[in-house]
C-alpha positions in Angstrom: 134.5 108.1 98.8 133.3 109.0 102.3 130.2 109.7 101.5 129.7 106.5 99.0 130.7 104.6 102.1 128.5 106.3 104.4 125.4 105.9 102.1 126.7 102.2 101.2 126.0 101.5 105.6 123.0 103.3 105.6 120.7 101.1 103.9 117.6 100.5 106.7 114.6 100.9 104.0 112.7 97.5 102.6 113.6 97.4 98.9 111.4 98.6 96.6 109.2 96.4 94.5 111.3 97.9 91.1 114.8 96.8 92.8 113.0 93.3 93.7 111.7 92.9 90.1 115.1 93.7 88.8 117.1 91.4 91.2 114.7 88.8 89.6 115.5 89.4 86.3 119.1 88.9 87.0 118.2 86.2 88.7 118.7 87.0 92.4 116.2 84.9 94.4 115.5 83.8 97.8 115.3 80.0 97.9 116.9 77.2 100.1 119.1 74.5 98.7 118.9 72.5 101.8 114.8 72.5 101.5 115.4 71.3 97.7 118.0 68.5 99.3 116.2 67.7 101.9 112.5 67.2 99.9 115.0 65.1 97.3 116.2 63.2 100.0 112.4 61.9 100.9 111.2 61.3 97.1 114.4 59.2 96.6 113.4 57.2 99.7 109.4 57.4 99.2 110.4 56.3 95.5 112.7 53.4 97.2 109.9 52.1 99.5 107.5 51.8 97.0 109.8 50.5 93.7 111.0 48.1 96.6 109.6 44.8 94.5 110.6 46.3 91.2 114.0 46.2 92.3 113.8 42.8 94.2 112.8 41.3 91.1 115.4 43.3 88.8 118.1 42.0 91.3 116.8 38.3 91.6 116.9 38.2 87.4 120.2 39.7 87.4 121.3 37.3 90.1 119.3 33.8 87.8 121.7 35.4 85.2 124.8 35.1 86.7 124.4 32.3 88.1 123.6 30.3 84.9 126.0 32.3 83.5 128.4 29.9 85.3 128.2 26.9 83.2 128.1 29.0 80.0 131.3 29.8 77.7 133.5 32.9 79.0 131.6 34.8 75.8 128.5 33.7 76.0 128.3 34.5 79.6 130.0 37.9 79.5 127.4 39.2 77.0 124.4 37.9 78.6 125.6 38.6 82.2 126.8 42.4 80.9 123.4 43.2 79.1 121.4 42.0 82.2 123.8 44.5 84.1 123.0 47.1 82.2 119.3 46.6 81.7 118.8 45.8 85.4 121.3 49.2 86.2 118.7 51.6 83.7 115.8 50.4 85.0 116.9 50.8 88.6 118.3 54.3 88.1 117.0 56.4 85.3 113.8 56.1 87.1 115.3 57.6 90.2 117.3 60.5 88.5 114.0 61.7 86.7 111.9 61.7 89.4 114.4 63.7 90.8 115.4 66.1 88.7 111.1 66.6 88.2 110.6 67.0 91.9 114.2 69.2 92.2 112.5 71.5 90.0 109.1 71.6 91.0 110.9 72.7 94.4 112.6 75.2 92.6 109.4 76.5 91.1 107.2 76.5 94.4 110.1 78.7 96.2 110.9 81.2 93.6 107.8 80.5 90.9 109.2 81.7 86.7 112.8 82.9 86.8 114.3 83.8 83.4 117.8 84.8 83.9 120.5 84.6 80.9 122.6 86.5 82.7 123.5 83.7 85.3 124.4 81.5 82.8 126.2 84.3 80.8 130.0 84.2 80.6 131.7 86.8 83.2 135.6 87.2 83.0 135.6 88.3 86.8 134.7 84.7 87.8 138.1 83.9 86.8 140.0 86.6 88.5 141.8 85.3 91.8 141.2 87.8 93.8 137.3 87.7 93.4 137.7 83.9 93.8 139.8 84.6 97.1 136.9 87.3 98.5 134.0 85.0 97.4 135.7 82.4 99.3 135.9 84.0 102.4 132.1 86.1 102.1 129.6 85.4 104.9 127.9 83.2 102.2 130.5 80.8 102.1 131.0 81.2 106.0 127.1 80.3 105.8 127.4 77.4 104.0 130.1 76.0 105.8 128.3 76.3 109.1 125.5 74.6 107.9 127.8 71.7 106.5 129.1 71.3 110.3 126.3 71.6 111.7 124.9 69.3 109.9 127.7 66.6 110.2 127.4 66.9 114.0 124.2 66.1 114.5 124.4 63.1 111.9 127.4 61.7 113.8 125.3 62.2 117.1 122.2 60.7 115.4 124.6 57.4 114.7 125.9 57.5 117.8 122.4 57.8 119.7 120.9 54.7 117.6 124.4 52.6 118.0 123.8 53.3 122.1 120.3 52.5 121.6 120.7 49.3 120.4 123.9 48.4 121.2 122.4 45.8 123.7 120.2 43.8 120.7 123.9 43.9 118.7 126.2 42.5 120.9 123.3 39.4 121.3 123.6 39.1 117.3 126.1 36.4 116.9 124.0 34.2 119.6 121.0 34.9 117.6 119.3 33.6 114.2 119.1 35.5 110.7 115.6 36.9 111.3 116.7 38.6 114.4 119.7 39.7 113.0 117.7 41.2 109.9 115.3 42.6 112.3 117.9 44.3 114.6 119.7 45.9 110.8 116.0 46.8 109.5 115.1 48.5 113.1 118.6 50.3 113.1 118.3 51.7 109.6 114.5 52.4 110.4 115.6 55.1 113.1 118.4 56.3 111.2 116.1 57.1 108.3 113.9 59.1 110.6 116.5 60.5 112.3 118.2 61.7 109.3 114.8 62.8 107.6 114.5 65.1 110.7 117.9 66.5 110.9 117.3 67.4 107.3 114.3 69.2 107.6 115.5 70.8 110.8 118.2 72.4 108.7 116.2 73.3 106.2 113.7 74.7 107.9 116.3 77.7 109.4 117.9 77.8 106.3 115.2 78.8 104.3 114.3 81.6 107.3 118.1 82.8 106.8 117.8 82.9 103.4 115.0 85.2 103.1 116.8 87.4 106.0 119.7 87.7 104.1 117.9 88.4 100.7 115.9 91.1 102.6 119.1 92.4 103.9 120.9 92.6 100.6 118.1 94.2 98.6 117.7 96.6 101.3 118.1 100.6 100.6 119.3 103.7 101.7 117.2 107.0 101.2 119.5 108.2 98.6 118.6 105.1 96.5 115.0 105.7 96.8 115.5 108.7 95.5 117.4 108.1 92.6 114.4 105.5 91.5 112.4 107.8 92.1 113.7 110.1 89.5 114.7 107.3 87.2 110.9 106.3 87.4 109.3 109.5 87.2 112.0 112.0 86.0 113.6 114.7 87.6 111.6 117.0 89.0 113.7 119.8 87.7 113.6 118.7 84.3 109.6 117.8 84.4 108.9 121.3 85.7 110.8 122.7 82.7 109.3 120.7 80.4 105.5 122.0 81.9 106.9 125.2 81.5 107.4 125.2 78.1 104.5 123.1 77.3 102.7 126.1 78.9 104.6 128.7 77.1 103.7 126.6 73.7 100.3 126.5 74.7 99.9 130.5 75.5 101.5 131.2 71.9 98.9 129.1 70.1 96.4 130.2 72.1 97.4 133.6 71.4 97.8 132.9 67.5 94.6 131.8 67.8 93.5 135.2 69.4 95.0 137.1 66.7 92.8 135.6 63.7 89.5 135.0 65.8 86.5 137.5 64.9 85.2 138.8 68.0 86.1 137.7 71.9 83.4 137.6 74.2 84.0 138.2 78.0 82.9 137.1 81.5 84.3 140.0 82.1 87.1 139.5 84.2 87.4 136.2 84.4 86.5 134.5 81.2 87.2 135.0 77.6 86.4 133.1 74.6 87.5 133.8 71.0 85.6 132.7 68.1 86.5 132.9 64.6 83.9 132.6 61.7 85.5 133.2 57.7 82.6 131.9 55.6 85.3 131.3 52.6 87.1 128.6 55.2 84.6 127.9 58.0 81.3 125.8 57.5 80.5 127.4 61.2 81.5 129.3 63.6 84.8 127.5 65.5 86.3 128.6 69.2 89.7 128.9 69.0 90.8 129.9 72.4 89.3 129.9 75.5 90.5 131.4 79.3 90.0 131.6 82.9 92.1 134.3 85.0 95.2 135.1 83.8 95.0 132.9 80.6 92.0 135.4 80.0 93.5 138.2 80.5 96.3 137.2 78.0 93.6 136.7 76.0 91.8 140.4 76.3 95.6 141.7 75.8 96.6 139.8 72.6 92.9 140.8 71.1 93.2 144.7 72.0 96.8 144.6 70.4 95.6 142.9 67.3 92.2 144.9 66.9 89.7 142.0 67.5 86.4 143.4 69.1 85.6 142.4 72.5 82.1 142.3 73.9 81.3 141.8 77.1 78.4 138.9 77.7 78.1 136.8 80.7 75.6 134.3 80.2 77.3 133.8 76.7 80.7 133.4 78.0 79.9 130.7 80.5 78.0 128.6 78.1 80.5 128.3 75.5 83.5 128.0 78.2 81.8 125.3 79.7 80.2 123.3 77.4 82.5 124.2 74.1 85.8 122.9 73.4 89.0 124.7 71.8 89.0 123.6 68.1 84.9 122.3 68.5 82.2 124.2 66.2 79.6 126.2 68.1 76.5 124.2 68.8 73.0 125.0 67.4 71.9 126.3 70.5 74.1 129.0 70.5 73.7 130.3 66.7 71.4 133.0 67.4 73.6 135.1 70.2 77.1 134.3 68.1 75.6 135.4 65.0 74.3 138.6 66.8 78.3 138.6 67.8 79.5 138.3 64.9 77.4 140.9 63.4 78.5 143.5 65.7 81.9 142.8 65.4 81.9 142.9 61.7 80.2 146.6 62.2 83.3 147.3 64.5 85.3 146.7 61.5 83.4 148.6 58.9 83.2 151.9 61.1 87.0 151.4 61.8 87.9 150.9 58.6 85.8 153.8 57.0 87.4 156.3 60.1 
């Protein structure tokens, strides 16, 4: 346990792009809700300013209706004065919620770009356990959050109270004064509130968004021990892989050695290169290399021959042309007929003489 906390503080390296790409697919991104707020806040009032004489109009039919509505029947004028309401309500809202839900999510999009996540939306029985409630209520995310909502309501509150001072000379002037200066003085109060709360807004969200990708950064960060681990998760463990290059070795030197046993002749650098070539005219239309060498793999090569009784003949420029230009498995080229056939001949002579001794 010491050690898991130990390693749990000593996360100091960036995240990795694999941990970032994961925390994506389970949906962990850094984004802002007070930038999404805040741009949904200036569509609804760009949207307001310029649906401003749809909406007189809606509200000056609505208000025809009702008033004719007075000298109607009780009926009459509840189901005309009710539809009105409802056509004039629709047409004054459903334009609004769409254009914001299509602007909420295009905000959405520009900060985080595609997120597919089921798992966010997936059932999890630990939301519903009190104690995690308790902990998630008290986390520096909630602490966060409830900063900002202070924050927030303090400089609104100073905002109102810097306009109301502002212009608390034109107000107090208002009951001496006409409508159109009392419209005026309401118009030029709301004007400077709407700025004012446009820039406390952004403010907000400006510093919000900044913390936000702090505090993502800080999460996702990772200790060495981490890096590690994905390391060997990505690539395999090194003790493993160097096991499993052994024995892909070890298979290797036993074909290549099968291969040695059944060849016809080897021909040698000497030392350093050895070739095997097998010819059977009842199974081979040509002469075929089965193994090759350089080094040590040759000098298994010269070993596994001597022990099976395949002749070796020392040849230099022969060796390095078929070791470098001929392939284990490949038939010998036309080029090199002549001096393998010469090869061949000899070894087969080995034989014979053996054979009759």
């Amino acid at each position: 346990m010491a050690g898991q906390n130990k390693d749990s503080g000593d996360r100091t390296e960036k995240p990795t792009p694999k941990r970032l790409r994961d925390a994506r697919k389970d949906g962990d991104v850094p984004k802002s809700r007070e930038l999404t707020s805040t741009v949904l806040v200036l569509a609804w009032l760009l949207m307001l300013m310029l649906g401003m004489p749809l909406i007189r109009a809606r509200l000056e039919g609505l208000f025809d209706i009702t008033l004719r509505g007075l000298n109607q029947p009780f009926g009459q004028a509840l189901h005309s004065v009710g539809l009105a309401t409802i056509e004039a309500l629709l047409w004054l809202t459903v334009p609004l919620l769409v254009g914001a839900l299509a602007i909420g999510v295009v905000v959405e999009f520009l900060q985080v770009g595609p997120v597919f996540a089921p798992k966010k939306i997936k059932p999890d029985a630990s939301r519903l356990n009190p104690a995690e409630g308790v902990k998630r209520l008290f986390s520096q995310e909630n602490l966060v959050e409830v900063l900002k909502a202070i924050a927030k309501s303090a400089l609104l509150i100073g905002l109102f109270a810097w306009v109301l001072f502002a212009l608390i000379g034109q107000f107090v002037q208002l009951p001496f004064a006409g409508p159109a200066a009392m419209g005026e003085a309401h118009w030029v109060a709301v004007k400077r509130l709407a700025v004012g709360v446009i820039f406390v807004f952004f403010f907000v969200s400006v510093l919000d968004a900044f913390y936000q990708r702090f505090a993502f950064t800080k999460k996702m960060k990772m200790s060495r021990r981490d890096i590690k681990q994905e390391l060997k998760d990505n690539e395999g463990d090194p003790m493993v892989k160097g096991r499993r290059r052994q024995l892909h070795q070890e298979w290797s030197q036993q074909n290549t050695l099968a291969g040695v046993r059944n060849a016809s002749v080897v021909v040698t650098n000497p030392t350093h290169l050895a070739i095997a070539i097998r010819y059977q005219p009842d199974e081979d239309d040509l002469p075929v290399i089965v193994a090759k060498g350089e080094d040590h793999e040759a000098a298994l090569i010269r070993q596994a021959a001597e022990e099976a009784g395949v002749p070796i003949m020392r040849n230099v420029l022969l060796a390095r042309g078929l070791y470098e230009r001929v392939e284990v498995d490949d038939y010998l080229p036309n080029d090199f007929f002549e001096a393998v056939a010469e090869l061949l001949r000899w070894a087969e002579s080995i034989r014979e003489s053996r054979d009759g001794k």
